[in-house]
N, C-alpha and C positions, 0 to 999 in steps of 0.2 A: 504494500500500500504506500510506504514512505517512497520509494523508485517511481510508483505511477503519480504522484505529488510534484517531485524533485522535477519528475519529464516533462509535468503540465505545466511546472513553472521555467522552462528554459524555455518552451517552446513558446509562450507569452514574451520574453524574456526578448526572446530573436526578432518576434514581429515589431516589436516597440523600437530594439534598436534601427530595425529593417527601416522603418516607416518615418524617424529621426531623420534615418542618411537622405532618404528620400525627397525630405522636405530642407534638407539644409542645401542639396544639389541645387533645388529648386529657385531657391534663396540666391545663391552663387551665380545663378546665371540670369537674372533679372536681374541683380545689380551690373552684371558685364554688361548686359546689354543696355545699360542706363549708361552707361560711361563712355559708348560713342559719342565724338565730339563730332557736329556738321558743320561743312564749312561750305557756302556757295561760291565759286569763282566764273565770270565771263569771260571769254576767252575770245580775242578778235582771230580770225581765221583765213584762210586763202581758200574759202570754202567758193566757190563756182558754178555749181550745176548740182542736181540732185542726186547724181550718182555720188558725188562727193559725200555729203550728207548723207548718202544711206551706210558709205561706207563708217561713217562715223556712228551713227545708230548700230551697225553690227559687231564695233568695236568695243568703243569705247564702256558701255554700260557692264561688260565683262571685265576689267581694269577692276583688282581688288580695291574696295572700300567705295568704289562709286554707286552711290542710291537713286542718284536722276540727271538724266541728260535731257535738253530743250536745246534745239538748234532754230535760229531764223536765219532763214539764208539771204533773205533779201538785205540783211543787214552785216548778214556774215560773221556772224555771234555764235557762241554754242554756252550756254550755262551747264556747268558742271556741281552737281552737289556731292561730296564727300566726305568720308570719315577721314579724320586727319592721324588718327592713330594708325591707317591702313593705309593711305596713301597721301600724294602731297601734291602741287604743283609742277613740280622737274617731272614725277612719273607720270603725269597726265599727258603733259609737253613729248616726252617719249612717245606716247602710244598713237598721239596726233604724227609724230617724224615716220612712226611707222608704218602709217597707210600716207605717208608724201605728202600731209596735210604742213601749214607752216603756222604757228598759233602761240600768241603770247595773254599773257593774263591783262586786264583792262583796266587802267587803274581806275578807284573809287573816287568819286567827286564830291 
């Protein structure tokens, strides 16, 4: 009787711990996920034609930490929003060299 006690109480014992880890995991990653910083930048660009801009729509939005791409081309702009823990300005600038686009940040007025 004391053994089938002992077993009822580890096995109580495990779920509680179980169920602890569970919600502390939980805890751990809504605060990560609170600590991305966004950062918007516009980007003036040698954007040209529409093919230009599609290639940036099939790029860009894959570049780790980027959350939203908006391009006007009539204006030849492309806003970039990101997490700046993930990614930065120079690797955006990269990924623009990489499909032959030429693009620098805009400054703020």
């Amino acid at each position: 009787m004391k053994k089938l006690i002992l077993v009822c109480l580890m096995m109580v014992m495990g779920v509680a711990f179980a169920q602890a880890d569970m919600q502390n995991k939980k805890g751990k990653k809504a605060k990560t996920e609170q600590k991305a910083e966004l950062k918007t930048v516009v980007f003036a660009t040698s954007l040209d034609c529409p093919n230009c801009a599609k290639k940036v729509e099939n790029t860009l939005p894959y570049e780790k930490g980027v959350k939203d791409v908006k391009i006007e081309l009539l204006t030849r702009e492309v806003t970039v929003t990101f997490d700046t823990k993930k990614c930065d300005e120079a690797t955006l600038i990269a990924a623009f060299e990489k499909i032959d686009i030429k693009a620098e940040p805009k400054e703020n007025k």
